[in-house]
VOLOZA-419706 format. One record per atom (N, C-alpha, C, O): residue in one letter; residue number from 1; atom name; x, y, z. Coordinates in nm, 4 decimals. Layout:
N
r=A | k=NUM | a=CA | east=X | north=Y | up=Z
...
***
This chain:
95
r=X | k=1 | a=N | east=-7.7637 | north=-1.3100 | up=2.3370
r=X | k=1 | a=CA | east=-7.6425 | north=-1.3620 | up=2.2782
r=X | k=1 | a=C | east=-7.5254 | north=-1.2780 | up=2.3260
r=X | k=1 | a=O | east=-7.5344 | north=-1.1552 | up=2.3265
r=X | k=2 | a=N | east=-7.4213 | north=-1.3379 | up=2.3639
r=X | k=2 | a=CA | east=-7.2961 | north=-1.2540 | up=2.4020
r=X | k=2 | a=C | east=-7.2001 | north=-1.1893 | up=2.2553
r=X | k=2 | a=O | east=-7.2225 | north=-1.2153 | up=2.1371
r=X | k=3 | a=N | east=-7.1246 | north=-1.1275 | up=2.2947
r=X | k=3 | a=CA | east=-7.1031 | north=-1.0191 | up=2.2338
r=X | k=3 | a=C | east=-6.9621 | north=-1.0969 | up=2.1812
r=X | k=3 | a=O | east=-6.8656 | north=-1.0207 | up=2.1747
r=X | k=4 | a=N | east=-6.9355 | north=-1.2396 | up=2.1421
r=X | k=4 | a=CA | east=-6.8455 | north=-1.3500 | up=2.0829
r=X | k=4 | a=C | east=-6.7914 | north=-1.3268 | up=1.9395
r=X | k=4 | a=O | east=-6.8709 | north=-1.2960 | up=1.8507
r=X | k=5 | a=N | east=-6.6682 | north=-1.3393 | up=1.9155
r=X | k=5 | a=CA | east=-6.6331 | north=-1.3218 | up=1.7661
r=X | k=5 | a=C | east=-6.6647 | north=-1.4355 | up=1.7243
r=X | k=5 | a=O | east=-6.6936 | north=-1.5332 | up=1.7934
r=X | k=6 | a=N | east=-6.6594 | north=-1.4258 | up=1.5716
r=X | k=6 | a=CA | east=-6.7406 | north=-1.4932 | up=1.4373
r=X | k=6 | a=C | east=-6.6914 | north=-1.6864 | up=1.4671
r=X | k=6 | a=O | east=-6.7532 | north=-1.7929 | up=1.4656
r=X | k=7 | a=N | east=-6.4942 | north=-1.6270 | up=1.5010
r=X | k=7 | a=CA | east=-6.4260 | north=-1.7465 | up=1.4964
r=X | k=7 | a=C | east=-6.5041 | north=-1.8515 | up=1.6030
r=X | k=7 | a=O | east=-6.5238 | north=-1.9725 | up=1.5917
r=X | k=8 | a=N | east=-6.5425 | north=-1.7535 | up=1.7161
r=X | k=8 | a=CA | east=-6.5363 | north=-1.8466 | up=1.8434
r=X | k=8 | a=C | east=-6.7254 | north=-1.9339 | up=1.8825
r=X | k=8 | a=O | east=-6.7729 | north=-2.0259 | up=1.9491
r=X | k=9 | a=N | east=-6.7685 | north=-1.8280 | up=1.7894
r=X | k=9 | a=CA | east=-6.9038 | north=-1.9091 | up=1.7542
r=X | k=9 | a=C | east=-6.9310 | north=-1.9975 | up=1.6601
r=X | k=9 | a=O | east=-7.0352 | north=-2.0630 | up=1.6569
r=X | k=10 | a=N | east=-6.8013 | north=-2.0079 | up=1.5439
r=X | k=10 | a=CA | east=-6.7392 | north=-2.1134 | up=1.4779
r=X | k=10 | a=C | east=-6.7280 | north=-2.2345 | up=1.5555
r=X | k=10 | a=O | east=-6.8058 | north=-2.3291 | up=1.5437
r=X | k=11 | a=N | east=-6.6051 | north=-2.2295 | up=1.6553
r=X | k=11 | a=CA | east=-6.5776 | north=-2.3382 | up=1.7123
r=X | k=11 | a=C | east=-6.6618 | north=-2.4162 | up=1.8059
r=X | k=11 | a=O | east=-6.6484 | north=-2.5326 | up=1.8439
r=X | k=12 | a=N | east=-6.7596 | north=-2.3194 | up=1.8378
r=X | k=12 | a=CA | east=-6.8676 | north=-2.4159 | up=1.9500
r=X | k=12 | a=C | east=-6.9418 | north=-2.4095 | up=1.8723
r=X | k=12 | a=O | east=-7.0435 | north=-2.4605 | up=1.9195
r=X | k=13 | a=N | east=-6.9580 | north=-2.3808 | up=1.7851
r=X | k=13 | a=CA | east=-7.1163 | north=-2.4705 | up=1.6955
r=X | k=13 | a=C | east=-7.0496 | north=-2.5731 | up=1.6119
r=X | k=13 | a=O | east=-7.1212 | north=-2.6668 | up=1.5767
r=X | k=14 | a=N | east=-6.8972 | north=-2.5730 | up=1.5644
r=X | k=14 | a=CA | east=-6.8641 | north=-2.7160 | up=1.4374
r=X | k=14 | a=C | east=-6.7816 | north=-2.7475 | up=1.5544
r=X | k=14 | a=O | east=-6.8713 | north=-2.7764 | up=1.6335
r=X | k=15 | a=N | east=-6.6859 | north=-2.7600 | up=1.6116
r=X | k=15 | a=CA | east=-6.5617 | north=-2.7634 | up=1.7040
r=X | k=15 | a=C | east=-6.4528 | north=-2.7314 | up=1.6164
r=X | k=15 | a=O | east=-6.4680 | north=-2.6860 | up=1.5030
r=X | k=16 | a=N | east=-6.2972 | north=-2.7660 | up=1.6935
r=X | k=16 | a=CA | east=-6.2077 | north=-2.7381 | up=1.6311
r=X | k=16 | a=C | east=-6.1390 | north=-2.7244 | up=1.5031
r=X | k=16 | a=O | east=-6.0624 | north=-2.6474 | up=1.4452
r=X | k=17 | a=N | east=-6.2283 | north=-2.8816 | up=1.4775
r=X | k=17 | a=CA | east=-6.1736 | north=-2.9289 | up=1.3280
r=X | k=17 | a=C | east=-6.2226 | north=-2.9245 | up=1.2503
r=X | k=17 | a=O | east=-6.1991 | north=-3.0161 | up=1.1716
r=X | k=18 | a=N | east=-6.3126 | north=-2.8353 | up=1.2129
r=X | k=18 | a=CA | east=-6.3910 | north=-2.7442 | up=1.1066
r=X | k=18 | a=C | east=-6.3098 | north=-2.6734 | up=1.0511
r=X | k=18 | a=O | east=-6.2206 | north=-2.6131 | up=1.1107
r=X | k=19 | a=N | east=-6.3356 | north=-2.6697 | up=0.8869
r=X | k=19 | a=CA | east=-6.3273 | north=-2.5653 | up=0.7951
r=X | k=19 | a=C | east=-6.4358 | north=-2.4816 | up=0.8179
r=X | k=19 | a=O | east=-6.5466 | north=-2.5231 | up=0.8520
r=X | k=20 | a=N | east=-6.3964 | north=-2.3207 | up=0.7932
r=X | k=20 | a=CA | east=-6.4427 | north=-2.2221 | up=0.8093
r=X | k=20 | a=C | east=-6.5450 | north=-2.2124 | up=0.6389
r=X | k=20 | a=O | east=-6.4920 | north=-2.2694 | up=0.5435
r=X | k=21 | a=N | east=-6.6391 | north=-2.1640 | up=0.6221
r=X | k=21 | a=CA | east=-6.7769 | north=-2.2004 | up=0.5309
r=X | k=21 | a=C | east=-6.6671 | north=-2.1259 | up=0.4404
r=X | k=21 | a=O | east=-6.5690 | north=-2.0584 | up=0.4716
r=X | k=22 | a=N | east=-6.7227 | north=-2.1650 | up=0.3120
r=X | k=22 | a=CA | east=-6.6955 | north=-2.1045 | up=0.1841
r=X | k=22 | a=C | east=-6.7807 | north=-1.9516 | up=0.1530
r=X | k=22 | a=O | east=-6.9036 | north=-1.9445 | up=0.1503
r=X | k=23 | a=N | east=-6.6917 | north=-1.8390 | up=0.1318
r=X | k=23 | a=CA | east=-6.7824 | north=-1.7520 | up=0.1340
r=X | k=23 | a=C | east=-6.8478 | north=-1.6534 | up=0.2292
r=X | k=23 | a=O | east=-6.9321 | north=-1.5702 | up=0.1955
r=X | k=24 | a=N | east=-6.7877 | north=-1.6762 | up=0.3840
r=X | k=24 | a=CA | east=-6.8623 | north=-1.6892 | up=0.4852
r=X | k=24 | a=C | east=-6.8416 | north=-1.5288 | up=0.5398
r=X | k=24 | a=O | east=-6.9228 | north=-1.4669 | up=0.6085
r=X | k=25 | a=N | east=-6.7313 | north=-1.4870 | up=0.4978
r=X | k=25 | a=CA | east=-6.6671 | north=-1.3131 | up=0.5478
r=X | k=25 | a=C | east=-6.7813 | north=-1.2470 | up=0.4595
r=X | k=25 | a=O | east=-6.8565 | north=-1.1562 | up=0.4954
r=X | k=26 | a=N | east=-6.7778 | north=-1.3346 | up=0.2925
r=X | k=26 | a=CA | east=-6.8372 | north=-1.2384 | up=0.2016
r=X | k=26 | a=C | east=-7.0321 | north=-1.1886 | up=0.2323
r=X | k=26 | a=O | east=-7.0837 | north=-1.0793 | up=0.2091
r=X | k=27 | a=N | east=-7.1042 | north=-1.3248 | up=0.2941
r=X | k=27 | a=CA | east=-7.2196 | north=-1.3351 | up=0.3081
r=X | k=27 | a=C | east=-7.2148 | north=-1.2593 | up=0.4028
r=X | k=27 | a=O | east=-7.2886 | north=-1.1646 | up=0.3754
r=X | k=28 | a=N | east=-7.1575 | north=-1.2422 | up=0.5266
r=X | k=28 | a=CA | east=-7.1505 | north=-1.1568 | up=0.6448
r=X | k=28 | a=C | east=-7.1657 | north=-1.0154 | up=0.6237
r=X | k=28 | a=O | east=-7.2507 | north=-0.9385 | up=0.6685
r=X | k=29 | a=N | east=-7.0828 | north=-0.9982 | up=0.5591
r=X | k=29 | a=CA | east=-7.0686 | north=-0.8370 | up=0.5360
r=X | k=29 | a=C | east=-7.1991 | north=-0.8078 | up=0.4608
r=X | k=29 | a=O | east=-7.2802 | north=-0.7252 | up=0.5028
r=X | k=30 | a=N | east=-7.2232 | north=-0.9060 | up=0.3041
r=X | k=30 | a=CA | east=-7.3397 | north=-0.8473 | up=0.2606
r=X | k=30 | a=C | east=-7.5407 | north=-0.8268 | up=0.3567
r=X | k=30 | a=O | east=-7.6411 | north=-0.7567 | up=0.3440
r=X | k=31 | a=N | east=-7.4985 | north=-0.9232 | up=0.4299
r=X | k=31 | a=CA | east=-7.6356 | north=-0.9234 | up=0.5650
r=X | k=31 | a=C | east=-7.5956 | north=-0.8072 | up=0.5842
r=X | k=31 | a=O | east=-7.6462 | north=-0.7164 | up=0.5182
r=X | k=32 | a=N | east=-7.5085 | north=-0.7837 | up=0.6662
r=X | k=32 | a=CA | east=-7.4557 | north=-0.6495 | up=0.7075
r=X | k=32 | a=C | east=-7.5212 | north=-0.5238 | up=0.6186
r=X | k=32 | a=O | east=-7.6078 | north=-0.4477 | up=0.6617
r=X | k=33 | a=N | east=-7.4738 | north=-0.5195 | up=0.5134
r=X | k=33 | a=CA | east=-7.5139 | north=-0.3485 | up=0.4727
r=X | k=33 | a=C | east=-7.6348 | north=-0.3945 | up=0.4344
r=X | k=33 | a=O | east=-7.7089 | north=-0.3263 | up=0.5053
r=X | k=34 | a=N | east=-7.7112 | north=-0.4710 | up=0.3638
r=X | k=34 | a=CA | east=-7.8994 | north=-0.5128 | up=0.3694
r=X | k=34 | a=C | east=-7.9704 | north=-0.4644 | up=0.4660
r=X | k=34 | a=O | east=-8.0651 | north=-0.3857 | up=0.4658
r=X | k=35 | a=N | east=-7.8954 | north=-0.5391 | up=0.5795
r=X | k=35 | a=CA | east=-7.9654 | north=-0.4937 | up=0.7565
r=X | k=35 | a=C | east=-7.9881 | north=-0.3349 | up=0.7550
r=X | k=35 | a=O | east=-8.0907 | north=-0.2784 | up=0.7931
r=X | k=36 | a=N | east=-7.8429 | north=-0.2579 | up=0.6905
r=X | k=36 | a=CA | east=-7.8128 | north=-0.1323 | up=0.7373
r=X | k=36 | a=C | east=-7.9081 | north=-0.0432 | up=0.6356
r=X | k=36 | a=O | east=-7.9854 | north=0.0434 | up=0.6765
r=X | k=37 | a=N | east=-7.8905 | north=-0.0779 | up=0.4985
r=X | k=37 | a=CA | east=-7.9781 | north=-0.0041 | up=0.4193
r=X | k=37 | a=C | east=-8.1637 | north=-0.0274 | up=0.4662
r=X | k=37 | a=O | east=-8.2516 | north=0.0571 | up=0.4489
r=X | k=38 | a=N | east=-8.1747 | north=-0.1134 | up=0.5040
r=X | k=38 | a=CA | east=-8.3386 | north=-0.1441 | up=0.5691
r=X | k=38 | a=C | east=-8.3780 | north=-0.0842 | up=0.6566
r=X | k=38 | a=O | east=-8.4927 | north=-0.0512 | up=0.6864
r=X | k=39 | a=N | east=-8.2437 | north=-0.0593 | up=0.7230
r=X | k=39 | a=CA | east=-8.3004 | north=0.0588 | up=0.8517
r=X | k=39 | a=C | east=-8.3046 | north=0.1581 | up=0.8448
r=X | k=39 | a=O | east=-8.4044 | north=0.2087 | up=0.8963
r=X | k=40 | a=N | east=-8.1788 | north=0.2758 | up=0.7629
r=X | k=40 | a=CA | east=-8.1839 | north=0.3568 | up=0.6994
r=X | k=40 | a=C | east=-8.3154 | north=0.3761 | up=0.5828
r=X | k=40 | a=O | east=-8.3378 | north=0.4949 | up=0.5597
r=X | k=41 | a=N | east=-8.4015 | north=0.2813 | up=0.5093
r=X | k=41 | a=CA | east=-8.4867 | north=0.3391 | up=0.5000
r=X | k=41 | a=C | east=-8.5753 | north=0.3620 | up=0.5777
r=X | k=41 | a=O | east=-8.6355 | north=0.4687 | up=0.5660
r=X | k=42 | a=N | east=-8.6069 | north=0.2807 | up=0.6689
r=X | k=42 | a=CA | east=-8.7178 | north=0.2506 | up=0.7650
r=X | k=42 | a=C | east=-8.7003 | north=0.4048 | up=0.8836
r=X | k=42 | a=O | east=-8.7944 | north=0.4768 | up=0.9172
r=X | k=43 | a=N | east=-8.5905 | north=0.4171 | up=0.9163
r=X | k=43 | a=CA | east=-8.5848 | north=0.5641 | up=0.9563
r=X | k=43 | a=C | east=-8.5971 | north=0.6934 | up=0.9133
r=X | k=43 | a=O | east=-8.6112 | north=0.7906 | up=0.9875
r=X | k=44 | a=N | east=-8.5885 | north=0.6959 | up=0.7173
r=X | k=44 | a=CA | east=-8.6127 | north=0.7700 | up=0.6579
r=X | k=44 | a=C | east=-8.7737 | north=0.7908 | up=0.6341
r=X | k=44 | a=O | east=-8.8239 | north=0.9006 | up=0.6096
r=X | k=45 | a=N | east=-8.8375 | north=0.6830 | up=0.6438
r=X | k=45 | a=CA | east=-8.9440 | north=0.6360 | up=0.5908
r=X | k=45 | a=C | east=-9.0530 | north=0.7508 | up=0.7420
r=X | k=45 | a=O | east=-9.1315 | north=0.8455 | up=0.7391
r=X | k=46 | a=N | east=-8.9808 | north=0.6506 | up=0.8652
r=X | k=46 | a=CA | east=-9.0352 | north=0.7617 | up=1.0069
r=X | k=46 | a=C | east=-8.9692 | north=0.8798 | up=0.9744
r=X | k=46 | a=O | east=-9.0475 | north=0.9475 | up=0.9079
r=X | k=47 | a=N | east=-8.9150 | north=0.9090 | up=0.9819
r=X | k=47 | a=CA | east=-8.8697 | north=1.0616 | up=0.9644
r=X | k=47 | a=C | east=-8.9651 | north=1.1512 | up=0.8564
r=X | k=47 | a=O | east=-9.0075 | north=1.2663 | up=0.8664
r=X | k=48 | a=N | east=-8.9775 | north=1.0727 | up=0.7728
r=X | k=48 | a=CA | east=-9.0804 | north=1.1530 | up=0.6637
r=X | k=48 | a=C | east=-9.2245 | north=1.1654 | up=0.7103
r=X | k=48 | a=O | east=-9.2935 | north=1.2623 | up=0.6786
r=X | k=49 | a=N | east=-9.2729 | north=1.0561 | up=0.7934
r=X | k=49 | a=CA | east=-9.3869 | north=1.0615 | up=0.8385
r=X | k=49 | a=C | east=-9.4520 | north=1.1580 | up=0.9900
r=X | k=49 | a=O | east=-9.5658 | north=1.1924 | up=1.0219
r=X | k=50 | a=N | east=-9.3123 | north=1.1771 | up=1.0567
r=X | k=50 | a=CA | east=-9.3253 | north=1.2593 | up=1.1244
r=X | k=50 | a=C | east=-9.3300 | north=1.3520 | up=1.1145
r=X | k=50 | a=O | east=-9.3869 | north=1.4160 | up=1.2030
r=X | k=51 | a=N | east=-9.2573 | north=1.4396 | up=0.9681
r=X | k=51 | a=CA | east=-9.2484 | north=1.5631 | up=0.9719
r=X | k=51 | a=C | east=-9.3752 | north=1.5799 | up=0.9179
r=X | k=51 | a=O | east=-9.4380 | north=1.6635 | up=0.9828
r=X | k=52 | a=N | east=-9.4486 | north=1.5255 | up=0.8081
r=X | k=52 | a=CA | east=-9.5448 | north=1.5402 | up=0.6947
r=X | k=52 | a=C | east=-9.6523 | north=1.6505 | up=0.8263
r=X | k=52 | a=O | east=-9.6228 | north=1.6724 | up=0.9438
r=X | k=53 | a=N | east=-9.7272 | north=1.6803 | up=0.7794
r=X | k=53 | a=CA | east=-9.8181 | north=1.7781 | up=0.8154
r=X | k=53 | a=C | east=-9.9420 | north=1.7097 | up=0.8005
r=X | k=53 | a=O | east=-9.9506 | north=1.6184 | up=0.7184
r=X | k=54 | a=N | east=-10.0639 | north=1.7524 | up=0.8889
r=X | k=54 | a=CA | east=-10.1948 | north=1.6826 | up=0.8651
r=X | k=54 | a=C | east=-10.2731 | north=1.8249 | up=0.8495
r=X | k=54 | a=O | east=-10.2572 | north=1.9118 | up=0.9352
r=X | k=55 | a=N | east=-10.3498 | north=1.8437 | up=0.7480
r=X | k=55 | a=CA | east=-10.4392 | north=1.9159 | up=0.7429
r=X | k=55 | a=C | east=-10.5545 | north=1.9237 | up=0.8541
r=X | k=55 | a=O | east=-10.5976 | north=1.8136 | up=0.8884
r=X | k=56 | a=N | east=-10.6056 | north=2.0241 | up=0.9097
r=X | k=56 | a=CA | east=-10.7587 | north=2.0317 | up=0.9693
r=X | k=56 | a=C | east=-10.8882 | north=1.9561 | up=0.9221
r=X | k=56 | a=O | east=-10.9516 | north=1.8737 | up=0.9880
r=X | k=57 | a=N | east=-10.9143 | north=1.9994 | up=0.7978
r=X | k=57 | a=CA | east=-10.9427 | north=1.9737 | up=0.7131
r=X | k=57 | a=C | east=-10.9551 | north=1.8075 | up=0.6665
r=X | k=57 | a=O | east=-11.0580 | north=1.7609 | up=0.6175
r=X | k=58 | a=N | east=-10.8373 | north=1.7330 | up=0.6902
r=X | k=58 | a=CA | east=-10.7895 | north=1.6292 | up=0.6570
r=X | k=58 | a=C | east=-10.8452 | north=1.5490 | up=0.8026
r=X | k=58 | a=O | east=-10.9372 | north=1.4718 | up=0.7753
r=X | k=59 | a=N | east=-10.8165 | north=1.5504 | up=0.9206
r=X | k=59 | a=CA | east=-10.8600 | north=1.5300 | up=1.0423
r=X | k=59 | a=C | east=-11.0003 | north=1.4817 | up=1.0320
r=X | k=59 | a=O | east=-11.0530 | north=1.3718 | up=1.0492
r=X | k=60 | a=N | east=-11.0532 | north=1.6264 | up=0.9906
r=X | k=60 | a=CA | east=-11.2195 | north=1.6301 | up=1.0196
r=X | k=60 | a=C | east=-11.2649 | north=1.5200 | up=0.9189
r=X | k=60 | a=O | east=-11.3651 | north=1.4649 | up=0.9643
r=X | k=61 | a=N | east=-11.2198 | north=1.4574 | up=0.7740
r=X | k=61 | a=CA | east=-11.2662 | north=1.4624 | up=0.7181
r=X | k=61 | a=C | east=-11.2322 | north=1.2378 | up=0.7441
r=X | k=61 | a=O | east=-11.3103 | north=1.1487 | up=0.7106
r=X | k=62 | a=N | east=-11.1284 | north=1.2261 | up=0.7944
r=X | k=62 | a=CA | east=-11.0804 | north=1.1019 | up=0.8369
r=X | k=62 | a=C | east=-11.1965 | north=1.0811 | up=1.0006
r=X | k=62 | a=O | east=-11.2350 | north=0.9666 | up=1.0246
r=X | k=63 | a=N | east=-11.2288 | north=1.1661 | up=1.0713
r=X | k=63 | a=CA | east=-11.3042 | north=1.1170 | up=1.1675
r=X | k=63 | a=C | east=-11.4753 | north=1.0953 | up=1.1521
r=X | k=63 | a=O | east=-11.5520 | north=1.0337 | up=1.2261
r=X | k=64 | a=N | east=-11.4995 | north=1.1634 | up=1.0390
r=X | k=64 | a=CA | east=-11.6095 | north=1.1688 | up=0.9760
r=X | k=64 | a=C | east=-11.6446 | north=1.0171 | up=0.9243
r=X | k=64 | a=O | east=-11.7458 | north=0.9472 | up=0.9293
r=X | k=65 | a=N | east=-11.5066 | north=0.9994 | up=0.8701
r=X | k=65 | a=CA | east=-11.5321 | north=0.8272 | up=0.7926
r=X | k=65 | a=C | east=-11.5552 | north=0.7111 | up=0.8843
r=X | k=65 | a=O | east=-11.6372 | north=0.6201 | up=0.8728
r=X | k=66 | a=N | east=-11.4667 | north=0.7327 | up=0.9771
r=X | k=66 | a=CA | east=-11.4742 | north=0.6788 | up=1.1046
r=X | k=66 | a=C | east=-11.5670 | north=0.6469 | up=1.1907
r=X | k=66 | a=O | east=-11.5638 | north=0.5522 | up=1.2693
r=X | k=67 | a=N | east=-11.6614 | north=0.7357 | up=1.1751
r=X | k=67 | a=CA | east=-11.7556 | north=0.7397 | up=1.2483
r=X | k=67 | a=C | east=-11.8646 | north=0.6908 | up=1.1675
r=X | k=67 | a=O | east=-11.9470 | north=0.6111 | up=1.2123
r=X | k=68 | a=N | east=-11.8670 | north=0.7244 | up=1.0801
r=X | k=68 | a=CA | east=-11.9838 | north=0.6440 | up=0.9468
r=X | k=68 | a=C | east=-11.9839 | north=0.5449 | up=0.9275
r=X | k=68 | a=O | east=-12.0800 | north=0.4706 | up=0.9076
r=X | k=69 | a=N | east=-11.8254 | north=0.5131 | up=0.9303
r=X | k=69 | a=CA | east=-11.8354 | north=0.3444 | up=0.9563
r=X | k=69 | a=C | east=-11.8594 | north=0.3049 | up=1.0160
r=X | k=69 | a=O | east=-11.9166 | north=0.2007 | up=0.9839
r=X | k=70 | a=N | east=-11.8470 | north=0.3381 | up=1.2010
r=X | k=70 | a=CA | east=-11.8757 | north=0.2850 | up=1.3134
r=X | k=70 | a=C | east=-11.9883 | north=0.2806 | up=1.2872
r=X | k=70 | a=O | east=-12.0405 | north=0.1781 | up=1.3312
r=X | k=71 | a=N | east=-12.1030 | north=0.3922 | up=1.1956
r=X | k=71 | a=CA | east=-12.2584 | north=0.3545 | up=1.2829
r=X | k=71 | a=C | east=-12.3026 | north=0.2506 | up=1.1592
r=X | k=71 | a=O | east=-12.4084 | north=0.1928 | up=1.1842
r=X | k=72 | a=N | east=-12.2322 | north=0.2100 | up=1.0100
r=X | k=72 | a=CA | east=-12.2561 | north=0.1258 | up=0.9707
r=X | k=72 | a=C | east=-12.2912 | north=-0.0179 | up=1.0277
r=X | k=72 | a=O | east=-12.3855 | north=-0.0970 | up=1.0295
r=X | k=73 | a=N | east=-12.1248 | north=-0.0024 | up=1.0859
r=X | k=73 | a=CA | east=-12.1275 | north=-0.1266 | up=1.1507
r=X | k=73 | a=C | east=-12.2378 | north=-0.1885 | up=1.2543
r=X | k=73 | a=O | east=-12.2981 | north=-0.2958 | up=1.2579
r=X | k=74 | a=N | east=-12.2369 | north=-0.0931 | up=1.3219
r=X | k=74 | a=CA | east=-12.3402 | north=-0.1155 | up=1.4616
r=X | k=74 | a=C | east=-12.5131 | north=-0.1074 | up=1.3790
r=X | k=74 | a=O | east=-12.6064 | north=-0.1594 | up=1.4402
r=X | k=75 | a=N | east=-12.5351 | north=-0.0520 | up=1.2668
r=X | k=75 | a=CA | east=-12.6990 | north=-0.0709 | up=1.1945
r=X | k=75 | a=C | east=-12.6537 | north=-0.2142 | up=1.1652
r=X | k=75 | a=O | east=-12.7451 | north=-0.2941 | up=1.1855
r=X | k=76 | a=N | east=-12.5276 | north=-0.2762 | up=1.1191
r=X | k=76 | a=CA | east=-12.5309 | north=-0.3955 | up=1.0463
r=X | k=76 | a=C | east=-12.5415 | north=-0.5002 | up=1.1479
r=X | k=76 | a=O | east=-12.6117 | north=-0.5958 | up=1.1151
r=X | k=77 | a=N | east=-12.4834 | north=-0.5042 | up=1.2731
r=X | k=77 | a=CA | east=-12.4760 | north=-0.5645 | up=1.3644
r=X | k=77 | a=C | east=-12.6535 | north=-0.5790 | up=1.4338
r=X | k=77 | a=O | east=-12.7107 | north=-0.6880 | up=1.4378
r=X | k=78 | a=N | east=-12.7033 | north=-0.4784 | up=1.4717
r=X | k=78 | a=CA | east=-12.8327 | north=-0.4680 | up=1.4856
r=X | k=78 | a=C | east=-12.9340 | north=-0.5475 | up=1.4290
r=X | k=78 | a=O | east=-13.0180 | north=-0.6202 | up=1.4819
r=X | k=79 | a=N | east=-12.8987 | north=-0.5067 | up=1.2547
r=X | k=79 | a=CA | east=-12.9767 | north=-0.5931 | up=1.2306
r=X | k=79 | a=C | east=-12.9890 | north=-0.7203 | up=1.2497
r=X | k=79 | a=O | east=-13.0991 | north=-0.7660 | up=1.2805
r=X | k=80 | a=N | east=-12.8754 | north=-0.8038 | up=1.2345
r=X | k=80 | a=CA | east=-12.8341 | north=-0.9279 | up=1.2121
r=X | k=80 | a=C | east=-12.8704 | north=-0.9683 | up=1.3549
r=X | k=80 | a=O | east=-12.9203 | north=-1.0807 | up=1.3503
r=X | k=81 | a=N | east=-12.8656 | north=-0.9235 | up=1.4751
r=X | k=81 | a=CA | east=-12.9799 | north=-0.9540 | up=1.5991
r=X | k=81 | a=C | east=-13.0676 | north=-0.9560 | up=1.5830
r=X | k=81 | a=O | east=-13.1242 | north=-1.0631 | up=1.6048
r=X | k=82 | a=N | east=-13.1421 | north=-0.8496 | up=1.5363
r=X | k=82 | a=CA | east=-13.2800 | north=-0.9084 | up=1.5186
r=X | k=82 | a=C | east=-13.3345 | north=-0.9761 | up=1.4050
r=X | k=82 | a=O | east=-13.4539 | north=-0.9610 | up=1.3790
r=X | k=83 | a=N | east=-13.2402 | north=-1.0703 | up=1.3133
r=X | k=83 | a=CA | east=-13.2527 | north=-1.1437 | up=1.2283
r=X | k=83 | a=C | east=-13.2541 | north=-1.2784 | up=1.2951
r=X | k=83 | a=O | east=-13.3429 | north=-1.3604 | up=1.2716
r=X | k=84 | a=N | east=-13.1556 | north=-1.3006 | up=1.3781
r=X | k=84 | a=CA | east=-13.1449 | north=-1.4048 | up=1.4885
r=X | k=84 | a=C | east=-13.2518 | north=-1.4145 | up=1.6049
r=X | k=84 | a=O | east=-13.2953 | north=-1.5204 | up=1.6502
r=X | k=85 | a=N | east=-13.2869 | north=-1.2882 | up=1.6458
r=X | k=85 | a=CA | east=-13.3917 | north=-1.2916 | up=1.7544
r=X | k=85 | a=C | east=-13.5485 | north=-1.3724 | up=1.7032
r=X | k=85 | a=O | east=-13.6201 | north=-1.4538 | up=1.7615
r=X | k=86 | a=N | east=-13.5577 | north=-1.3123 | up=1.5813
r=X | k=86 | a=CA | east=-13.6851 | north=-1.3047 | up=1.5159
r=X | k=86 | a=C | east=-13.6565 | north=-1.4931 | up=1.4959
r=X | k=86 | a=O | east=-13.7205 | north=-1.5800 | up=1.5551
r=X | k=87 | a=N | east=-13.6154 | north=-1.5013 | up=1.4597
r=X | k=87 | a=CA | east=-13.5382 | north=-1.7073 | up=1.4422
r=X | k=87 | a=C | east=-13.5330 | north=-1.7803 | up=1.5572
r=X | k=87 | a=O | east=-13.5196 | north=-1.9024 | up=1.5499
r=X | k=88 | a=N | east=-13.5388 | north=-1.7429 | up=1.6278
r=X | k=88 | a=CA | east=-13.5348 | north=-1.8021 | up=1.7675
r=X | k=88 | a=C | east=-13.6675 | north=-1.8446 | up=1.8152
r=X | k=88 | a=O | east=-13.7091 | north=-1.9540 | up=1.8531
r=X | k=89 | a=N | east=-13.7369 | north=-1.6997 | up=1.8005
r=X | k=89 | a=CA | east=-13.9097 | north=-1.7526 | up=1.8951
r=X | k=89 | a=C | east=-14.0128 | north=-1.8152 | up=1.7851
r=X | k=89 | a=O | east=-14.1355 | north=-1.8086 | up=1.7915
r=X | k=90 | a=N | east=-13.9293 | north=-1.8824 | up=1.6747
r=X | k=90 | a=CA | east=-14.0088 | north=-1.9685 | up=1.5954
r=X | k=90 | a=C | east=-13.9266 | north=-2.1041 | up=1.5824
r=X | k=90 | a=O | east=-13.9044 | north=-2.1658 | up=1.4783
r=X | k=91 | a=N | east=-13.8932 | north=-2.1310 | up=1.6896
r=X | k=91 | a=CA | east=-13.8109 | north=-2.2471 | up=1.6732
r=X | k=91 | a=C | east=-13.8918 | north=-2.3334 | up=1.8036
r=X | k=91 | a=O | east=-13.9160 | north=-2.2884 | up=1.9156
r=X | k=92 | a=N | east=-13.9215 | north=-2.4584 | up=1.7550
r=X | k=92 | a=CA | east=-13.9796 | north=-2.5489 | up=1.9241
r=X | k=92 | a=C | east=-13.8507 | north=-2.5824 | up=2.0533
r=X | k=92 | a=O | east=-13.7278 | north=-2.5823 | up=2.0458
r=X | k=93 | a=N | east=-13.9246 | north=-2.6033 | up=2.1424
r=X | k=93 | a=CA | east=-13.8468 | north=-2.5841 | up=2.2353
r=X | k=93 | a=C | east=-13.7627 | north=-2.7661 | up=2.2468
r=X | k=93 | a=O | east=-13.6494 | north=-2.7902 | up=2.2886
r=X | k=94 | a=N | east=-13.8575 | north=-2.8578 | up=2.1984
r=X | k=94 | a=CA | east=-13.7812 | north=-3.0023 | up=2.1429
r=X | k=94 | a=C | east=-13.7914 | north=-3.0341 | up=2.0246
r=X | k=94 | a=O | east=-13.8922 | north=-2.9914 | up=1.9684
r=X | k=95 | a=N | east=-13.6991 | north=-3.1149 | up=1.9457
r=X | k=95 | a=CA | east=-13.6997 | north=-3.1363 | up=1.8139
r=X | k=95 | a=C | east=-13.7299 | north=-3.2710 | up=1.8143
r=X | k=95 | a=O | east=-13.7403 | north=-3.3322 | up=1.7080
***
């Protein structure tokens, strides 16, 4: 989008003989500081998360889970192959 004032994106979207919206400076401005306070938290929000500190402790104890889950997953997966395998070589080859 080009870098167009409010008026002139007025006139090529209604044309000339448009009234300007009821309200329309006031809604503007309020988008405006919404936008601005959202980002300001959202930068506060990174900023806090960057500084925060991770324990050793905390690390070890998040890759641990990680990994327990992974081998969950993969016993659960396993099985469920050879739940399917075992289903297969009792099935006829025409129905």
């Amino acid at each position: 989008m080009y870098n167009d004032s409010i008026e002139t994106l007025l006139l090529r979207h209604h044309g000339p003989n448009s009234t300007v919206p009821e309200g329309l400076e006031q809604r503007l401005c309020a988008s405006i500081q919404r936008q601005a306070e959202a980002t300001r938290q959202q930068q506060s929000q990174i900023r806090r998360l960057s500084e925060q500190r991770i324990s050793r402790r905390r690390v070890v104890q998040l890759v641990a889970l990680s990994s327990a889950g992974l081998g969950l997953l993969s016993s659960g997966i396993a099985s469920i192959e050879g739940i399917l395998n075992s289903q297969e070589g009792q099935q006829p080859a025409y129905s």
